[in-house]
Each structure stands twice: as C-alpha cells, then as structure tokens.
N, C-alpha and C positions, 0 to 999 in steps of 0.2 A: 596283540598281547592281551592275556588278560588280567583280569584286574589283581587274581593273588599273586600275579607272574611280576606284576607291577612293583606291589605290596611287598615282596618278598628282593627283588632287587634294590628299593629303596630303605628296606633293613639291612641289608648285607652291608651297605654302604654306610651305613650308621653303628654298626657292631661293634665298631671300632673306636666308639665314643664311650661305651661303656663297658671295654676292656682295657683299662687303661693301663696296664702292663703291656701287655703282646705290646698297643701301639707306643709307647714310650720306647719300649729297648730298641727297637728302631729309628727313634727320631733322636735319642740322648746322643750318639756317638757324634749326626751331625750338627747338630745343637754345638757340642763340647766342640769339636774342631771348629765352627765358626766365631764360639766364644775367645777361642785362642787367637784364631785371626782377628778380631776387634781387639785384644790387651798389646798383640803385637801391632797393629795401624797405630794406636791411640798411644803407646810408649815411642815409635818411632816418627809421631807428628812432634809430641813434646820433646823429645833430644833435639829437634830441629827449631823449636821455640815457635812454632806452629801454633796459632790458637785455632779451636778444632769448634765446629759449630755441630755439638751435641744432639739440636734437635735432626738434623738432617744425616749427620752420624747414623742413629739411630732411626729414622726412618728407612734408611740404607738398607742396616741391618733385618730391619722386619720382612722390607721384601726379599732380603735374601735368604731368612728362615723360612718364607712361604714358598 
C-alpha cells in the first residue's frame, strides 16, 4: 500500500469525527432505545426495593453503548 493510500483510509475513518450530524442521526436512535432500557431496569429494580449499585449500572451501560 502506499503511503496516501494509507493516509487516505485513515481519513475516511476519521471523517466521521468531524461530521457530527451524519454520525449522530445514526447513533441517537440507539442511544434513545438504550436510554429507555436503563429508566425501565432502574424503575423496575426500585418497585422491587432493590438497591441498584449505580456505578456498575452504569459501566453496564457504557459497554453496551460501545
């Protein structure tokens, strides 16, 4: 390969850092559904009087948004 063939695949892949429309309207819908899945866990640990360990909650969540 050469080097602007390089240069030019490690842009493509970065393009999307600084269009930050295109990539949001794609990542909002799953974002929004997983946000809904977290209000519905965390309303139906507290009806059960569940205490809920937030930080681990929450790292949950992160790898499940990545």
């Amino acid at each position: 390969m050469i080097a602007t063939d390089d240069w030019r695949a490690q842009r493509n892949h970065l393009n999307e850092a600084f269009l930050p429309l295109a990539s949001l309207s794609r990542i909002m819908p799953v974002s929004l559904a997983r946000a809904k899945h977290c209000a519905e866990r965390l309303e139906r640990e507290s009806a059960n009087g569940n205490p809920v360990d937030m930080s681990d909650f929450f790292l949950h969540e992160t790898m499940a948004q990545f």
